[in-house]
N, C-alpha and C positions, 0 to 999 in steps of 0.2 A: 504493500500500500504506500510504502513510503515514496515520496518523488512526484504523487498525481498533482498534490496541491503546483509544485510548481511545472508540471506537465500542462497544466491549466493555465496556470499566469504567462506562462511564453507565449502559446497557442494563443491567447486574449491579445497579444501586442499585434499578432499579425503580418510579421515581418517575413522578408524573402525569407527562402532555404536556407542559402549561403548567410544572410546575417543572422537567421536564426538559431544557426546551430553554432558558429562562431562566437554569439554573445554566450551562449549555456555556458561554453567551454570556457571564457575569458571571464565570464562572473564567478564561478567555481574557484577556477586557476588561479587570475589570478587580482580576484576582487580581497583575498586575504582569508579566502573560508578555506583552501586548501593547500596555502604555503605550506612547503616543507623547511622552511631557515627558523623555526622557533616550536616548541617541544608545546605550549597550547596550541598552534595552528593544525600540528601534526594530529595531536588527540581531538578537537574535532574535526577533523577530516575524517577520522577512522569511527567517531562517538558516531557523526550524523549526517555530515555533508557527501558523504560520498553513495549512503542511500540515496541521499533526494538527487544526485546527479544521473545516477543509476538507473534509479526508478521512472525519471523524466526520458532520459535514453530509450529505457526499452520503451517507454510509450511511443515512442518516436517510429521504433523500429517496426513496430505493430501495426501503426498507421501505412508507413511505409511497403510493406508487406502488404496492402490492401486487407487486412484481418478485419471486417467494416461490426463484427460487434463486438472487439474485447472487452471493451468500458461494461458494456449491458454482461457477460460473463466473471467479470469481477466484481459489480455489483451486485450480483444476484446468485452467484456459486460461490462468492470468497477464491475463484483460482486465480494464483497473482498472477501478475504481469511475466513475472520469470517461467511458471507452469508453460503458460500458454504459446511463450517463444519454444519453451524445450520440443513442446507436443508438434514443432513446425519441425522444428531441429534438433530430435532423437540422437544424443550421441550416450555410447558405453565413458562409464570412467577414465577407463584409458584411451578416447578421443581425448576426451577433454583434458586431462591432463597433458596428452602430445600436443594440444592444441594450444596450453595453456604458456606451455616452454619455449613455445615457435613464437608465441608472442614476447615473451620474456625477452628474447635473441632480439626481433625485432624491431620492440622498440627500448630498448637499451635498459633494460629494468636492473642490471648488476648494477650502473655507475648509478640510475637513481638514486636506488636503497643504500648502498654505499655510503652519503650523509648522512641519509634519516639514523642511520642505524646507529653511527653516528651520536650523534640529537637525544635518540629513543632509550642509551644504553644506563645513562644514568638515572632514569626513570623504572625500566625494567629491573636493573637491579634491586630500589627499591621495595618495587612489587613484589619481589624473592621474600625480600628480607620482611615486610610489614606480615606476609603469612607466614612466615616461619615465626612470629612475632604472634600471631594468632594462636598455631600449634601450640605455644609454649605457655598459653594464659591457661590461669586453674578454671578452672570450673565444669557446670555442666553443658553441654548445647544446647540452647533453647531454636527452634527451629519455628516458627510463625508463616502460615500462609493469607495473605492479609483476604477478608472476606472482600466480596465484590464492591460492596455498600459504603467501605472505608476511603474517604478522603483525606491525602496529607494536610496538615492546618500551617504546619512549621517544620521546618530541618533547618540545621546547621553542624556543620561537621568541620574539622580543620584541614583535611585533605581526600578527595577520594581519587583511587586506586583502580582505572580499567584493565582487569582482569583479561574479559573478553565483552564481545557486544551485550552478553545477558546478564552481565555478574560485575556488583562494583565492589571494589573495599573500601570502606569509610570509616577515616579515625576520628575518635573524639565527637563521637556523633548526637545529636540529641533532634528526636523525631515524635511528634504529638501526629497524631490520625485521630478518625474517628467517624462514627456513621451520621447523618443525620437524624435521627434519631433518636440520638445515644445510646442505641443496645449494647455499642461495642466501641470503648474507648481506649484508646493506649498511648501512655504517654511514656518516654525512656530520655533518659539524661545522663552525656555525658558518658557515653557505651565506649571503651577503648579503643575497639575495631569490632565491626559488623560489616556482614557480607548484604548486599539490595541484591537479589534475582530478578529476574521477568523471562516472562516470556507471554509470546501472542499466539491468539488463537482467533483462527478468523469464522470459523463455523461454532454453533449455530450464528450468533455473528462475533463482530471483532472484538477481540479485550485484551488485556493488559492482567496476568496474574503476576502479583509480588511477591516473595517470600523476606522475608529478614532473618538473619542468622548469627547469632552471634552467645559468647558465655554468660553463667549466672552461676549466682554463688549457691551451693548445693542445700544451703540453710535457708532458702527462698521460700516466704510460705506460700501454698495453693490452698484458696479457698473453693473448693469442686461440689455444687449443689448444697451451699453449706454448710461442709464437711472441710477441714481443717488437716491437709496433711505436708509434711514437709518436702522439698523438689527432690532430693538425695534417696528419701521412701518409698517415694511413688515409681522412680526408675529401678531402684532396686529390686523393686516387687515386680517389675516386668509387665507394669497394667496398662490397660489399652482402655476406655472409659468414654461413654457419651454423657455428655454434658448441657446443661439449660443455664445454668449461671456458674461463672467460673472469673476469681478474683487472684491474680499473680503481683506479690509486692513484692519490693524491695529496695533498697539506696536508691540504686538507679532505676527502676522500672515500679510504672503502673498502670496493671494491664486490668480490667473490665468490662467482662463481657453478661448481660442480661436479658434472658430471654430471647436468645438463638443459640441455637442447638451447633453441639459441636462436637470434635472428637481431640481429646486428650491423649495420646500414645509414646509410653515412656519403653517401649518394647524391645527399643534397639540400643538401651544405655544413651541415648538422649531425650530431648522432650522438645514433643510435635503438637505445635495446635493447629486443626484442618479443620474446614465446615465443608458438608457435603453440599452435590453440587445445587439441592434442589432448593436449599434456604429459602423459607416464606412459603413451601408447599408439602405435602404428605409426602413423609422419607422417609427409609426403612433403611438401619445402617447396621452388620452383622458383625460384632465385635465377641472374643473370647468363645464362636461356636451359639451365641443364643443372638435368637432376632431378637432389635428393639426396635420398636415404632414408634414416631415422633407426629 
């Protein structure tokens, strides 16, 4: 999806061919969204700009290709723009990969990367070192997959850490969410390092799942339906648990959730909070062997 909005904005100016694909390339290039001489130009280039450059490209190519309904098969099947070139252009892994190196040759990608790497190395290496810096924290993993209905209200963190496109690290972090609602509030301050996930899903339609990951001290209490047990406990014991009100405190975390159903799973020597996928309708969730209905 990423790219249509400015697939849209080009196409709206109406310009020849020759200026219109000249300007993509020299706004990209070299309007400062994808310089390679500075270590923020580089990270977003790789964070976001080089989807929307991408994304606009293959619109391009599609058009080009006389393809006269992709728009109407991505708005109404979720198949991206990249799907629907492949199913023109069928190639095995190892095309694309020969194909990938012949371009490498090409257009001179060794002297490019050459600087970036360059640029990038003293960055990377921190990223080494801030998760080896992760491994080395006490505690438990608290593993959070944010419900749909939760909106971020506030972040602030002192550095975050691109991993890869779906996974950041963030030190120093302090992050307030919350539903509308207020069935489900969370607020954390001040986390050392935590990991942000995502990932998209474009059927039934589009969204954005977050996870946040990060330690907790094993003497963290859970309040679970009113019931009062300690983080260290409940992992120990190996419990897996559906829940309707569920209160997690601590120094740095305060997490409140009322009156949406969830699942608690301390199974695997960490602890997992999930809500299934039906929240706000009849769900049936099979933990430990017994149905429970919600």
């Amino acid at each position: 999806m990423e790219g249509m909005a400015d697939y849209v904005g080009w196409k709206s100016m109406n310009l020849d061919d020759a200026t219109y694909k000249n300007n993509i390339v020299r706004d990209y290039n070299y309007g400062d969204q994808c310089m390679f001489s500075k270590i923020d130009t580089i990270k977003g280039c790789i964070e976001n700009w080089r989807y929307y450059f991408l994304g606009n490209v293959m619109g391009i190519a599609l058009d080009q290709l006389s393809v006269a309904n992709w728009k109407e098969v991505l708005e109404k099947s979720g198949t991206s723009v990249r799907s629907q070139l492949f199913k023109l252009y069928p190639m095995s892994d190892k095309e694309i990969m020969t194909r990938v190196e012949q371009a490498k040759v090409r257009y001179h990608f060794a002297e490019i990367a050459e600087p970036i790497k360059k640029i990038m190395k003293p960055y990377i290496d921190e990223i080494y070192q801030q998760q080896k810096n992760y491994q080395k924290l006490s505690g438990i993993e608290l593993n959070i997959d944010l419900a749909s209905c939760q909106e971020t209200t506030s972040e602030h963190y002192t550095n975050s850490y691109e991993i890869n496109t779906q996974k950041q690290l963030l030190s120093n972090a302090s992050i307030n969410s919350a539903c509308r609602d207020q069935s489900i509030k969370m607020k954390y301050s001040h986390i050392p390092l935590l990991y942000n996930l995502s990932a998209t899903k474009l059927l039934p339609i589009p969204s954005v799942t977050t996870t946040l990951i990060f330690k907790i001290s094993p003497e963290t209490v859970l309040i679970i339906d009113n019931h009062k047990v300690i983080v260290k406990n409940f992992v120990d014991a190996r419990k897996r648990i559906l829940f309707h009100t569920l209160n997690i405190t601590n120094a740095q975390m305060d997490i409140k959730i009322d009156g949406v159903a969830g699942v608690l799973d301390g199974t695997n020597g960490s602890l997992k909070l999930q809500y299934p996928q039906t929240i706000g309708k009849s769900m049936s969730v099979e933990l430990r062997g017994v149905r429970l209905s919600v």
